[in-house]
C-alpha positions as CSV (number, residue, x, y, z in Angstrom):
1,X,-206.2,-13.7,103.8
2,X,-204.6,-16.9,105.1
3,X,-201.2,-15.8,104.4
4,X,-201.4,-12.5,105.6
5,X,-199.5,-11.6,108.6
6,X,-201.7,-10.8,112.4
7,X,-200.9,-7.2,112.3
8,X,-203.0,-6.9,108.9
9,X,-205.7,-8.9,109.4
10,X,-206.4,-7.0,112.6
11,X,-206.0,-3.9,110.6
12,X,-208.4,-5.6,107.9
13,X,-211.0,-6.3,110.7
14,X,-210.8,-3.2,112.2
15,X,-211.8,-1.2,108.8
16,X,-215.0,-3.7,108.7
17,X,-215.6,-3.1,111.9
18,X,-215.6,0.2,112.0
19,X,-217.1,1.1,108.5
20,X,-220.0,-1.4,109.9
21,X,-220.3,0.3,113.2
22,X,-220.1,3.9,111.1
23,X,-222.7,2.7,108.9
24,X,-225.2,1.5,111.2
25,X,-224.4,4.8,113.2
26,X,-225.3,6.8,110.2
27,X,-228.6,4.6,109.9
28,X,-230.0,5.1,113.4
29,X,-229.2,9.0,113.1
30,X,-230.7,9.3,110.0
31,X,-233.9,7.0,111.0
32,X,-233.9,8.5,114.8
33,X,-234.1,12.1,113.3
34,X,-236.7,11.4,110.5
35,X,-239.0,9.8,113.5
36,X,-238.1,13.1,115.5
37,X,-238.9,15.0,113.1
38,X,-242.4,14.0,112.1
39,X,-243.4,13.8,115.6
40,X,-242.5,17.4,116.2
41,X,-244.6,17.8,113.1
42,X,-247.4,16.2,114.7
43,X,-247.4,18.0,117.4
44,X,-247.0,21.5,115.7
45,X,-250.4,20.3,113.3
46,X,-252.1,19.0,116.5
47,X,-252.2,22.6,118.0
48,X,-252.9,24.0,114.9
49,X,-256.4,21.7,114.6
50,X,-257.3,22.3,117.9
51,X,-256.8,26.1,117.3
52,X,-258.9,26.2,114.2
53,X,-261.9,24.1,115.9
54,X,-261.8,26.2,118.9
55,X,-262.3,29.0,116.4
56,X,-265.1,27.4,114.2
57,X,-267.0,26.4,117.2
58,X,-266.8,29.6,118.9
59,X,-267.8,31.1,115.6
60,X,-270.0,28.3,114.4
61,X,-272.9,30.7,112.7
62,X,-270.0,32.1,110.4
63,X,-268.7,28.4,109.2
64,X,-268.2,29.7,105.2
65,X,-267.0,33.0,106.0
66,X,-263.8,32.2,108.4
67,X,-260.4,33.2,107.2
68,X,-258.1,30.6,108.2
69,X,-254.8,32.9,108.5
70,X,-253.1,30.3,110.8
71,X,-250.5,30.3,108.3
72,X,-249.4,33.5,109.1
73,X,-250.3,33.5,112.6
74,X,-248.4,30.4,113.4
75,X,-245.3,31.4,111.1
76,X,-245.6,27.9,110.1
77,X,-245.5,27.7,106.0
78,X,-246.9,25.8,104.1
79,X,-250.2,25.4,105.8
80,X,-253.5,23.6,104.1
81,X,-256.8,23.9,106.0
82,X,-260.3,23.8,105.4
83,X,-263.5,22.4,106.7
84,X,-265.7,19.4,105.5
85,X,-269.2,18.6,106.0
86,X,-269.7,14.7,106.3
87,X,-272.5,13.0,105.4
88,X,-273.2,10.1,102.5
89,X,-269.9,12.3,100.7
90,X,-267.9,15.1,101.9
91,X,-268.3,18.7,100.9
92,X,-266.0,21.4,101.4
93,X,-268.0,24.3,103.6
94,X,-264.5,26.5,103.8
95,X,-261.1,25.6,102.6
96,X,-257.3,27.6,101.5
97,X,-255.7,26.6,98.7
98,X,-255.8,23.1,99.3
99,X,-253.6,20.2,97.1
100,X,-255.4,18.7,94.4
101,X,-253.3,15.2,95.0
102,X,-254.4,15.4,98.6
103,X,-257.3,12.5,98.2
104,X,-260.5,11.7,100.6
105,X,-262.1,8.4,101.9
106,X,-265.4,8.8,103.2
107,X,-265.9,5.7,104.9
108,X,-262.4,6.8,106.6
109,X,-263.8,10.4,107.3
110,X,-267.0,8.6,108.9
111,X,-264.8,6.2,111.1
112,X,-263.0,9.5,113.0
113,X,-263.9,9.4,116.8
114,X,-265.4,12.7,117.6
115,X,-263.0,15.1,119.3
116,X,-260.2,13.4,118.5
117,X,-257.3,13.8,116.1
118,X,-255.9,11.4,113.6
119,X,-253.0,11.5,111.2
120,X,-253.2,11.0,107.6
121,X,-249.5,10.3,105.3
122,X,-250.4,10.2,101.9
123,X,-247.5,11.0,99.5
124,X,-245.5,14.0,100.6
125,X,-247.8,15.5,102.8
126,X,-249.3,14.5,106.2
127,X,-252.6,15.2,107.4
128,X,-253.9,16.0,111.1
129,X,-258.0,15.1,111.5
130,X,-260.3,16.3,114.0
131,X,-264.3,15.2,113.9
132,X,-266.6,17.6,115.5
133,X,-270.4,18.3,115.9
134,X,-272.6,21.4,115.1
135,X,-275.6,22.3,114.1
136,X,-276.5,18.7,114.2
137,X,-274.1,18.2,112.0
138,X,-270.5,16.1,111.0
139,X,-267.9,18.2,110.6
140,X,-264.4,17.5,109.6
141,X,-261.5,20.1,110.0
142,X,-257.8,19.0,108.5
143,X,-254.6,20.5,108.4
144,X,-252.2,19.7,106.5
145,X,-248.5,20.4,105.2
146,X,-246.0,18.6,103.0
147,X,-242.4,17.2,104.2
148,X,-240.6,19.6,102.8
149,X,-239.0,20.6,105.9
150,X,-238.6,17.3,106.9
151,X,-237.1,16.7,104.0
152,X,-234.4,19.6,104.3
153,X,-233.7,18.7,107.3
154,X,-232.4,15.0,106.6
155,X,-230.9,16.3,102.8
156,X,-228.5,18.6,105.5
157,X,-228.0,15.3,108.0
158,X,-227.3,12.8,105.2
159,X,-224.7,15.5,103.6
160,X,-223.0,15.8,107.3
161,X,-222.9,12.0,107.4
162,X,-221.5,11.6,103.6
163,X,-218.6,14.2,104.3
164,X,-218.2,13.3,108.5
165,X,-218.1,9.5,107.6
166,X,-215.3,8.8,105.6
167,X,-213.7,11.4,107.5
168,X,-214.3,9.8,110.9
169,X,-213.4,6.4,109.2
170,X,-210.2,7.4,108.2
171,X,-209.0,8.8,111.6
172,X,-210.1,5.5,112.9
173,X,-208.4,3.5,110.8
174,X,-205.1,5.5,111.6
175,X,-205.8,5.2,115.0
176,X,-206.4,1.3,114.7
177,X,-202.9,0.9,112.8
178,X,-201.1,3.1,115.4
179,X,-202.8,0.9,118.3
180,X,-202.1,-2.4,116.3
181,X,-198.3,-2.0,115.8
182,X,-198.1,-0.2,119.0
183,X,-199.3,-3.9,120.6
184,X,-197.0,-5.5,118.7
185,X,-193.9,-4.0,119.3
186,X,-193.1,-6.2,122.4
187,X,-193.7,-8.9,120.4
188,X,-191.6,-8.2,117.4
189,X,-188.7,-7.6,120.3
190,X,-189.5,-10.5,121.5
191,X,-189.3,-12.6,118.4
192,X,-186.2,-11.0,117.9
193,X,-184.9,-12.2,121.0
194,X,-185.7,-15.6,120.6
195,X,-183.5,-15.9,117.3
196,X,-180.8,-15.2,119.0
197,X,-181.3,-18.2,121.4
198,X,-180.3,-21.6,120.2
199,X,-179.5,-24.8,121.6
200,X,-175.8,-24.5,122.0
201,X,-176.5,-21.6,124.5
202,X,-180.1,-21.1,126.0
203,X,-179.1,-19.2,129.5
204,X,-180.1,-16.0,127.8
205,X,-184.2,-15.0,128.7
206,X,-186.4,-12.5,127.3
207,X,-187.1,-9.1,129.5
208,X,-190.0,-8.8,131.6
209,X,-190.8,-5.3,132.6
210,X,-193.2,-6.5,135.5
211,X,-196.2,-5.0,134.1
212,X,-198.2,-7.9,134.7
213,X,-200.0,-8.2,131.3
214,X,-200.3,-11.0,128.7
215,X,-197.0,-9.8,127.0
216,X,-195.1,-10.6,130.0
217,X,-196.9,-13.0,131.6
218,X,-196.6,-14.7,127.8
219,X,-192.3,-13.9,128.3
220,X,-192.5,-15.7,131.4
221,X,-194.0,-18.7,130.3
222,X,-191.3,-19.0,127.6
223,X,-188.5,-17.8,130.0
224,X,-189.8,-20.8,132.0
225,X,-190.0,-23.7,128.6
226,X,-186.1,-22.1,128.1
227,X,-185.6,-23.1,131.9
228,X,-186.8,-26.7,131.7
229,X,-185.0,-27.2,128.1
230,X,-182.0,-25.9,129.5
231,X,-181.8,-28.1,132.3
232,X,-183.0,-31.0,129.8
233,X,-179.7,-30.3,127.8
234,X,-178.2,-30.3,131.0
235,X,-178.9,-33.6,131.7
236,X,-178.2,-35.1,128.4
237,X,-175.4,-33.5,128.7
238,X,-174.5,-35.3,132.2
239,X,-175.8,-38.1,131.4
240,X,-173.1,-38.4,127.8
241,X,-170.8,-37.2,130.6
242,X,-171.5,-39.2,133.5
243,X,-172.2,-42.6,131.2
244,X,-168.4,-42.0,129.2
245,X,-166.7,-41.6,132.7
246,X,-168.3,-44.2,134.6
247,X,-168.5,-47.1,131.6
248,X,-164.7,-46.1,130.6
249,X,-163.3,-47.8,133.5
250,X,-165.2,-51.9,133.1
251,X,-165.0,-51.9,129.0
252,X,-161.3,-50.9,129.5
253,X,-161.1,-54.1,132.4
254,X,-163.4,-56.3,130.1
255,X,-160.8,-55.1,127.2
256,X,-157.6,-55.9,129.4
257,X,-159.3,-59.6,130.1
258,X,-160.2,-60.3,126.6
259,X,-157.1,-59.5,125.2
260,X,-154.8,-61.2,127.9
261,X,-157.4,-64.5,127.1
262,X,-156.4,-63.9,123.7
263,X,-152.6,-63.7,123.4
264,X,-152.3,-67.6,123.8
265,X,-154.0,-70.7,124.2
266,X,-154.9,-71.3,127.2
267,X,-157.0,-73.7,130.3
268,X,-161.2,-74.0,130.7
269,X,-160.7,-72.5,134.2
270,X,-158.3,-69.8,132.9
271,X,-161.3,-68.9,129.9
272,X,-164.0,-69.2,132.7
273,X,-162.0,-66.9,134.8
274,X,-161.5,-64.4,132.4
275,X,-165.4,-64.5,131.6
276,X,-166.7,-64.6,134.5
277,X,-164.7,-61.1,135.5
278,X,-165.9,-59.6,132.4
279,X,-169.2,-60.5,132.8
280,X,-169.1,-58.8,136.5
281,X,-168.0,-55.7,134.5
282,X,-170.9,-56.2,132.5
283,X,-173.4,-56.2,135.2
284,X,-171.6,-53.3,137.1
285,X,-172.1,-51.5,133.1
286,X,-176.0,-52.5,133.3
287,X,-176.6,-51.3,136.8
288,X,-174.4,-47.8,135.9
289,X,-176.8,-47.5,132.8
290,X,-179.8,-48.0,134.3
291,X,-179.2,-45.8,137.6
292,X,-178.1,-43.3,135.0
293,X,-181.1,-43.4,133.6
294,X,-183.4,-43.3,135.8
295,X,-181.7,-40.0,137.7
296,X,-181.9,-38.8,134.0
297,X,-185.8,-38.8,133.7
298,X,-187.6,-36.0,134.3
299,X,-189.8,-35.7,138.0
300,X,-193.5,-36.0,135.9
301,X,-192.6,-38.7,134.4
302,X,-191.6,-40.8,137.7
303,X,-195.1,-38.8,139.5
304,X,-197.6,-40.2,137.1
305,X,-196.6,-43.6,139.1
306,X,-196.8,-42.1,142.4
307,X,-200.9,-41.5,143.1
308,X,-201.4,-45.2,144.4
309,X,-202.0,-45.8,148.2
310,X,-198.4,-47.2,149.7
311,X,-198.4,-48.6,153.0
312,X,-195.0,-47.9,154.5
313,X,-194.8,-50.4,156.7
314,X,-195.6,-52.9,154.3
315,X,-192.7,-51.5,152.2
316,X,-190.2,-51.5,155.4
317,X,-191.1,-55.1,156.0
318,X,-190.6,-55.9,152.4
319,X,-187.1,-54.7,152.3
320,X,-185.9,-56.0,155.7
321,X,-187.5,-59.5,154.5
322,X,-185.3,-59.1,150.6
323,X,-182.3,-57.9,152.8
324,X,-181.7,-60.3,155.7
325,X,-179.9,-62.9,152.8
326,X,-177.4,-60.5,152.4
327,X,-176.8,-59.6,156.2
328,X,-176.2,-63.3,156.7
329,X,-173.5,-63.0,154.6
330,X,-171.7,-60.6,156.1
331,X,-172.5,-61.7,159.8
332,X,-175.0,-58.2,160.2
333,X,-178.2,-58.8,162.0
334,X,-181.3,-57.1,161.3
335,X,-183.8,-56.0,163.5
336,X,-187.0,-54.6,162.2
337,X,-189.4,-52.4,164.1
338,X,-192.7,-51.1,163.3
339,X,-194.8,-49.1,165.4
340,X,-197.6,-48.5,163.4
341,X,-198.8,-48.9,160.0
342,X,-198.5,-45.6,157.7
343,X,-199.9,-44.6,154.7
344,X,-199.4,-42.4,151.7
345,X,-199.6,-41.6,148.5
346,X,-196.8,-42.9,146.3
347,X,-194.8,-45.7,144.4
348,X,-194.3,-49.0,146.5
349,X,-191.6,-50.3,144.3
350,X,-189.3,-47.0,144.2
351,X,-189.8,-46.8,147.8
352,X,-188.3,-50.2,148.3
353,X,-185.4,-49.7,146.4
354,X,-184.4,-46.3,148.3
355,X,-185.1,-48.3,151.6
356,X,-183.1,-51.3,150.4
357,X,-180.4,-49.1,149.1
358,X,-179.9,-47.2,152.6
359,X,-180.0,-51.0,154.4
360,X,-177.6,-52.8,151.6
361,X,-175.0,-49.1,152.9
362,X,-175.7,-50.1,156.4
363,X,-175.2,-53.2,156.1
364,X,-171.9,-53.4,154.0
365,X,-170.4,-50.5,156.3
366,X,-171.1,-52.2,159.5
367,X,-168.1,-54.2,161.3
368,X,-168.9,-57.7,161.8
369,X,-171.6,-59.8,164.3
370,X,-173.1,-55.2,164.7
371,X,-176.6,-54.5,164.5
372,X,-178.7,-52.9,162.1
373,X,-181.8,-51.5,163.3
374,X,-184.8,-50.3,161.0
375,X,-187.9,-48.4,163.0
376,X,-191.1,-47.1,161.5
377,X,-192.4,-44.2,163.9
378,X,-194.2,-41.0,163.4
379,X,-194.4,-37.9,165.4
380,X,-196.6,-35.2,165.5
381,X,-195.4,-33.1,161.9
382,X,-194.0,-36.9,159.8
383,X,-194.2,-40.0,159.0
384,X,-190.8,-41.5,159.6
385,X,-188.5,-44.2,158.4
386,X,-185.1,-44.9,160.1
387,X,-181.9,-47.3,159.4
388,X,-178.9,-46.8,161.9
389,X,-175.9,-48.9,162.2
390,X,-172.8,-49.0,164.0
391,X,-170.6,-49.3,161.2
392,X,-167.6,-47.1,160.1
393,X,-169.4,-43.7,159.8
394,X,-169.3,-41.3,157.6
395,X,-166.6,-38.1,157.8
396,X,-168.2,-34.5,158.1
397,X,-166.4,-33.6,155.0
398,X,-167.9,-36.7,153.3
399,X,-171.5,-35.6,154.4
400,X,-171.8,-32.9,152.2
401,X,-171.0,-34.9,149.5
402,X,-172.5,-38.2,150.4
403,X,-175.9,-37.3,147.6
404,X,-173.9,-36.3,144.5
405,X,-173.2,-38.5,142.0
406,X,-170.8,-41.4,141.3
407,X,-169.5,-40.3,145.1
408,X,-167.8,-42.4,146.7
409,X,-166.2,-42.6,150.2
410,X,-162.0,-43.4,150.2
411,X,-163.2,-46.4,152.9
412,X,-166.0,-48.0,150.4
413,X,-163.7,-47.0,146.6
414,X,-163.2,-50.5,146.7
415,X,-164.4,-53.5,144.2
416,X,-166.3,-55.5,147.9
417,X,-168.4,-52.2,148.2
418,X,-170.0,-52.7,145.2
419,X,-172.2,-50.6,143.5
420,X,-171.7,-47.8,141.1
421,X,-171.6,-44.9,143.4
422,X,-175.3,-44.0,142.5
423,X,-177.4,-45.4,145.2
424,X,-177.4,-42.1,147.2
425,X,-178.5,-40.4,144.7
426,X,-181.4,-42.4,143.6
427,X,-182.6,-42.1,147.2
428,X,-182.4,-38.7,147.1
429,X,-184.5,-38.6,144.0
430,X,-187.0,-40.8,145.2
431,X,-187.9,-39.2,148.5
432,X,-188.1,-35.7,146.3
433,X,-190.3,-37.4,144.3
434,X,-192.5,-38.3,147.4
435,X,-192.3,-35.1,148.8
436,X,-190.1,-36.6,151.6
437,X,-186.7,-35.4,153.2
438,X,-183.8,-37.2,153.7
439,X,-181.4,-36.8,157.1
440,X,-178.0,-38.1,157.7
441,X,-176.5,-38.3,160.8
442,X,-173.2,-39.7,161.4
443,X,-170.2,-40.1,163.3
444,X,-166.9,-41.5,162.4
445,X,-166.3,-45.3,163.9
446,X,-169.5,-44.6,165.5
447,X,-171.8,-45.0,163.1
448,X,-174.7,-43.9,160.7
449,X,-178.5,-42.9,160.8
450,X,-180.4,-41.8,157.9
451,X,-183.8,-40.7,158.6
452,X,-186.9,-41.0,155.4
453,X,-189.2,-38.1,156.5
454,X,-192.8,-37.7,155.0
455,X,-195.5,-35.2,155.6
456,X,-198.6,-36.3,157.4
């Protein structure tokens, strides 16, 4: 039954279910009606007995000569009475035809409470009992009959139940299949669907008719996988893109240098020349590879590292401390201040790096002997981090671009500016990451102020 498909071993299930339910359906009837049936019976011989002794003891001097016609009185057929006289045995003082195979226990006989009735089953026939006194005597009365219309009666159920049954059954089973591949429907629609997505085109989505139920809450989920594998091929995609474009231009400067170096013989300082600009090449190669790839990973894979406590101005300090090196050497001067101290939740080392990146921007677009200032502050909605400088500004043309990738201003596309036209977008990534914004404010020849904002 392993390889069968869902749709028939729901079908399969279904017959045992049902033929189980119909079955033990059939049983209770069958058992609930027989139990009916012989109470009724009791009842109907209890009057009887209580008839016949109200009769003997109103006529108790005529004990032998009374006609027990309760048969025909009672239209209840057939009908066995008579009377006993208990003592050390029984004797029968007045009796109809009575069964032979109808058998007495005296000790049994003796044991009956007076004025009260007791059944007796022996065989086919059941036995009502009532003990009385007269004459200073034990008397006995019983009334019997046989289970013959007992017996009719569940002959006519159990044919109703052998013809209704498999009738019942079958209907249900139709039923079951109709329900079964009516369920399955969507799916199969589905399925079908979904071969005709592949990986060289997965904008198309399966339809959700908004009913709210497991088929489309079960389209949805997919929809959403195709969402997130689409924009994973998207990425690869841009990343193969991004990676060719931007490592095109160094391996064809590190080609140029190694085949100008090998054309002739030439000096040590020539060779060391010519190495030491390819190896810049190679560094700018490594840092484009590694931005790259770190703007390529997904966002749970960089959160997994961001659930440790992160002081932020711990972080600030950290950066200003790592930059002021480089603003020495290019006559900037840094001034760091903190207000408070801040805490989140986050990664201390990505943090840096955004921090760093938006000082090293400051700093390299600032005019000589300016000021770059870097503030830790909050107010009553953020946590806020903030690097102004009064440095060339940025256009408002250029703003709106300033976070895409390998973007580049026409006043920093220069070799001095460094970088691989990623940094922006790394920030951006990081403060997402955090939960953060990111503001820019800027004026040309005026300067720049980008503002880290995190929720309190």
């Amino acid at each position: 039954m392993t390889n069968l498909s869902i749709k028939k071993k729901l079908l399969i299930y279904n017959i045992i279910i049902q033929t189980i339910i119909l079955l033990l359906f059939s049983f209770s009837l069958y058992k609930t009606l027989e139990s009916s049936s012989k109470d009724k019976l009791e009842s109907t011989l209890k009057v009887i007995v209580l008839d016949v002794v109200d009769d003997i003891v109103e006529h108790k001097d005529k004990l032998t000569k009374r006609v027990f016609n309760e048969e025909k009185e009672y239209k209840f057929k057939p009908l066995y009475i008579r009377l006993l006289k208990i003592d050390d045995t029984y004797e029968v003082i007045n009796s109809t035809i009575f069964p032979n195979d109808i058998k007495e226990n005296i000790n049994e006989l003796k044991n009956i409470n007076k004025n009260s009735i007791v059944f007796n089953y022996q065989k086919d026939y059941i036995i009502s009992q009532m003990k009385l006194f007269l004459n200073n005597q034990n008397y006995v009365v019983e009334v019997a009959t046989n289970f013959d219309t007992i017996n009719s009666t569940l002959e006519n159920i159990l044919y109703i139940l052998f013809f209704i049954v498999p009738i019942i059954l079958i209907i249900s089973i139709i039923a079951g299949y109709f329900l079964i591949y009516k369920s399955f429907v969507p799916i199969e629609l589905m399925l079908n669907n979904l071969k005709n997505i592949n990986a060289s085109d997965l904008s198309k989505r399966l339809e959700s008719k908004n009913m709210n139920d497991e088929i489309d809450l079960l389209a949805n989920e997919i929809n959403n996988l195709l969402q997130r594998l689409q924009l994973s091929f998207e990425k690869i995609s841009q990343f193969s893109s991004d990676a060719s474009h931007e490592l095109k231009t160094p391996l064809t400067i590190i080609r140029g240098e190694i085949e100008i170096a090998l054309r002739k013989d030439r000096t040590t300082k020539e060779y060391k020349e010519s190495f030491e600009n390819c190896l810049d090449e190679i560094l700018v190669i490594q840092q484009t590879i590694d931005d790259l790839l770190f703007l390529a990973k997904e966002e749970y894979e960089v959160l997994e590292k961001t659930k440790e406590d992160v002081y932020l101005d711990e972080v600030t300090n950290e950066a200003y401390k790592e930059m002021l090196s480089f603003a020495k050497l290019r006559d900037i001067k840094l001034l760091c201040k903190i207000d408070e101290p801040i805490q989140i939740k986050g990664h201390h080392k990505l943090l840096k790096i955004a921090i760093k990146n938006i000082i090293k921007n400051a700093i390299t677009f600032s005019h000589k002997n300016e000021d770059v200032y870097i503030k830790n502050y909050s107010d009553d909605a953020y946590y806020i981090i903030s690097i102004e400088d009064k440095g060339i500004g940025i256009s408002k043309e250029d703003q709106k671009k300033i976070f895409e990738k390998f973007f580049r201003t026409d006043k920093s596309r220069n070799k001095e500016s460094g970088g691989t036209g990623l940094g922006m977008s790394i920030v951006k990534k990081i403060v997402k990451i955090h939960k953060g914004e990111i503001e820019l404010k800027s004026q040309e020849n005026k300067g720049t102020c980008v503002y880290f904002k995190f929720l309190k």
